[in-house]
N, C-alpha and C positions, 0 to 999 in steps of 0.2 A: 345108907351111905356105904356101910363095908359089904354088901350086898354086892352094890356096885362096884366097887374099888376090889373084892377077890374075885369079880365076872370077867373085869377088864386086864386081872394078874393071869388068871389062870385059861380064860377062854375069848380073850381080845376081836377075834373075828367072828366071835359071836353079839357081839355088842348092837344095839338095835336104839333105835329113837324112844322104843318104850322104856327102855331104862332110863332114859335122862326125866323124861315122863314122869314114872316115878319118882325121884328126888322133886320134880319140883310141886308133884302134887304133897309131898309133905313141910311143902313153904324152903326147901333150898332154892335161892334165883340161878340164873345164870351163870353169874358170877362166883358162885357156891361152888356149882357144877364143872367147870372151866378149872376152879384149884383141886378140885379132888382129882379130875382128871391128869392135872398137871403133875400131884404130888405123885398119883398109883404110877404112869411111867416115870416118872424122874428114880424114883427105888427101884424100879424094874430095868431100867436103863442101866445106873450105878451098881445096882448088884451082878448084873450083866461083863459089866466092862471087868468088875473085879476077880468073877468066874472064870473071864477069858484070859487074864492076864495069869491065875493061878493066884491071888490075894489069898493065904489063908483066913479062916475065919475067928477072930478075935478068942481069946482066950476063954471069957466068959460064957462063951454063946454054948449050949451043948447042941449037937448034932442029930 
């Protein structure tokens, strides 16, 4: 799963049907696959939007 979820962060248009492949050969359904999908762009969307507006990054977070 974070296999997939840093493949789809970092190299998106490299994404193939054998990756989903994977996840379900180790018993995630579809359904599994559909939220990881959902969650890796919605951080990738939201961390996006916050980049582009200039959002600093939390105090705690180191750099």
């Amino acid at each position: 799963m974070l296999a997939y979820a840093t493949k789809l962060t970092h190299t998106p248009s490299q994404m193939r049907s054998g990756d989903v492949d994977q996840l379900r050969a180790v018993e995630f359904s579809d359904r599994d696959v559909l939220d990881i999908a959902e969650v890796t762009a919605y951080y990738a969307y939201a961390n996006r939007i916050a980049d582009g507006l200039g959002v600093p990054s939390e105090t705690w977070i180191d750099d």
